[in-house]
C-alpha positions in Angstrom: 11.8 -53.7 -22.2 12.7 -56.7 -20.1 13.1 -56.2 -16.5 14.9 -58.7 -14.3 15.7 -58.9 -10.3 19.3 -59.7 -10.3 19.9 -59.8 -6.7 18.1 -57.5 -3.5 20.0 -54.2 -4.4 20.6 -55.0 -8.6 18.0 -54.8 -11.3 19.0 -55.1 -14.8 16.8 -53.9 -17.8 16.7 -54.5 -21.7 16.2 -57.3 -24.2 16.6 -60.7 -22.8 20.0 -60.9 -24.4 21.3 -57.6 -23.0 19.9 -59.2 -19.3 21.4 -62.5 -19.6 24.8 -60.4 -20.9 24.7 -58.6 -17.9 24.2 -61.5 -15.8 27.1 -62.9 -17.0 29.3 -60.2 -16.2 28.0 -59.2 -12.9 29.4 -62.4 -11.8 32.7 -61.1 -12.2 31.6 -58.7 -9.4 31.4 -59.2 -5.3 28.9 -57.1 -3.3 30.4 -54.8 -0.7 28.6 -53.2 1.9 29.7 -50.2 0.2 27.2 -48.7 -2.3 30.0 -46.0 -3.6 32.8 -48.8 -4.0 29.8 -51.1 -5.7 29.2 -48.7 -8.4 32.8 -48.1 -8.9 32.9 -51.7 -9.9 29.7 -51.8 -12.0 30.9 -49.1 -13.7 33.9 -50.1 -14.6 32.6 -53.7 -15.8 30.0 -52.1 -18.1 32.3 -50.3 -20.1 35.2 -53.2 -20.0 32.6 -55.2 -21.3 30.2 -53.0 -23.1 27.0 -53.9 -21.4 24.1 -52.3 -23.1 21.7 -53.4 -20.6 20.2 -50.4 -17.8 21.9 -51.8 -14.6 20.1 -50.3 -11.5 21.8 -50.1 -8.2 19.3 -49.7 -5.2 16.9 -48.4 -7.4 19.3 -45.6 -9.2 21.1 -46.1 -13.0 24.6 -47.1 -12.7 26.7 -45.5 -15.9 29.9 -46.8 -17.2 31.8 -43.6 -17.5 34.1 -43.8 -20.7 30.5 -44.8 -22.0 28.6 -41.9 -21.4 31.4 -39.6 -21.6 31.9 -40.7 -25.2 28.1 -40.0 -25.8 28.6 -36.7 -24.9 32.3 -36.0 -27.0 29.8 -37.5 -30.4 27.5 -34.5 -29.3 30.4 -32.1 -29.1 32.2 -32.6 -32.0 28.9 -33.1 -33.9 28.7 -28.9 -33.5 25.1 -29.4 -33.3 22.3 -29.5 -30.0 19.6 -31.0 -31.9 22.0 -34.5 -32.2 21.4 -34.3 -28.5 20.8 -38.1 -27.6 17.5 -39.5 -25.3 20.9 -40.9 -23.6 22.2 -37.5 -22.7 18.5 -35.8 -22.3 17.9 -38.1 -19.4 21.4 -37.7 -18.1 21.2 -34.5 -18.0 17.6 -34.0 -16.4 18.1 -36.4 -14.1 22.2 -36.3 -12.2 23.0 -32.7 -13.4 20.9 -30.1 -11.5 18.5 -29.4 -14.3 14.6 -29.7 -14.6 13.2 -31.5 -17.6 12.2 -28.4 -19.6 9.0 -31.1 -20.6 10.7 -33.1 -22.8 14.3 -33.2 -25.1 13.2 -30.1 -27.5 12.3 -28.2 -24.8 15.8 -28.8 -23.1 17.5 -27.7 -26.8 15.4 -24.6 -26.6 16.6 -23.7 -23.5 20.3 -24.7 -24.4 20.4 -24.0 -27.7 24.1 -24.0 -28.4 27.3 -26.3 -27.3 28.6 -23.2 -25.5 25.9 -23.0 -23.5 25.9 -26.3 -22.8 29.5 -26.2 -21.6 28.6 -23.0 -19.6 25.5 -25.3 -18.0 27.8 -28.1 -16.9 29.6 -25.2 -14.6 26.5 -23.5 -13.5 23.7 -25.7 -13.3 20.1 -24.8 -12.8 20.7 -24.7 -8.8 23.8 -22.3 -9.5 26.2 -24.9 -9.2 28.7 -27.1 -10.9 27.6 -30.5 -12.3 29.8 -32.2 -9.5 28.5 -30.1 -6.4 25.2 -31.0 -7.7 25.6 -35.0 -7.2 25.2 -37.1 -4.1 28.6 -38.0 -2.8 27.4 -42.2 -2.7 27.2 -41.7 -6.6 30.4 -42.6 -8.0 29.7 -42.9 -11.5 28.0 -39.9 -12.0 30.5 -37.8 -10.1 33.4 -38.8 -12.4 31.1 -38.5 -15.2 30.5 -35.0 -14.6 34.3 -34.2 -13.5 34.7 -35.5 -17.0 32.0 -33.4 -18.5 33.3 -29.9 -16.8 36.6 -30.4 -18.8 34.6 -30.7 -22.1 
């Protein structure tokens, strides 16, 4: 995986033509001094435009939100945890109050079923909601898990 500096807060990953996407539609976009209103942009360019490339905002992943969202309504109506995505794994682990559990098995073992999954995104591993659990600078995440309460 390709790495490259796009300017002194936004790194993009992925193949070269993912990057050079990315570029392209991150020119569309005007820094603020804002890092909450930033991501809202980001966001919201990534899944107007379907960038595939990992987009990194000060060092932390910036989602688009109808994208991940949808990732996680293909694991729902699949009926089935072990369809559980590396997408989702590291979403999860990483912006939704829950430790790794090692690796993605481990995290289906301890979560076996879709109603405990729905029962995790209101009572994380901290004893909160998904949303109490996020920084409030983190726009994308925070809608994402709004979003992923209502599942």
């Amino acid at each position: 995986m390709l790495n490259k500096k796009y300017n002194h807060k936004i790194t993009i990953y992925g193949s070269s033509k993912d990057i050079s996407y990315a570029e392209k539609i991150l020119e569309k976009f005007t820094m603020s001094d804002n890092e909450f209103i930033d991501r809202q942009m980001i966001s919201s360019l990534m899944d107007v435009y379907k960038v595939k490339a990992h987009v990194l905002y000060d060092g932390n992943s910036v989602y688009g939100i109808e994208t991940m969202v949808n990732k996680f309504k293909k694991l729902f109506r699949s009926g089935d945890m072990n369809k559980l995505t590396n997408d989702c794994y590291n979403y999860l682990h990483l912006h939704c109050g829950s430790i790794a559990h090692y690796n993605k098995r481990g995290w289906i073992c301890e979560y076996p079923t879709l109603g405990m999954l729905r029962e995790f995104f209101k009572r994380n591993e901290y004893g909160d909601d998904v949303v109490s659990h996020t920084p409030s600078w983190y726009y994308d995440v925070i809608e994402i898990n709004k979003q992923l309460i209502k599942l």
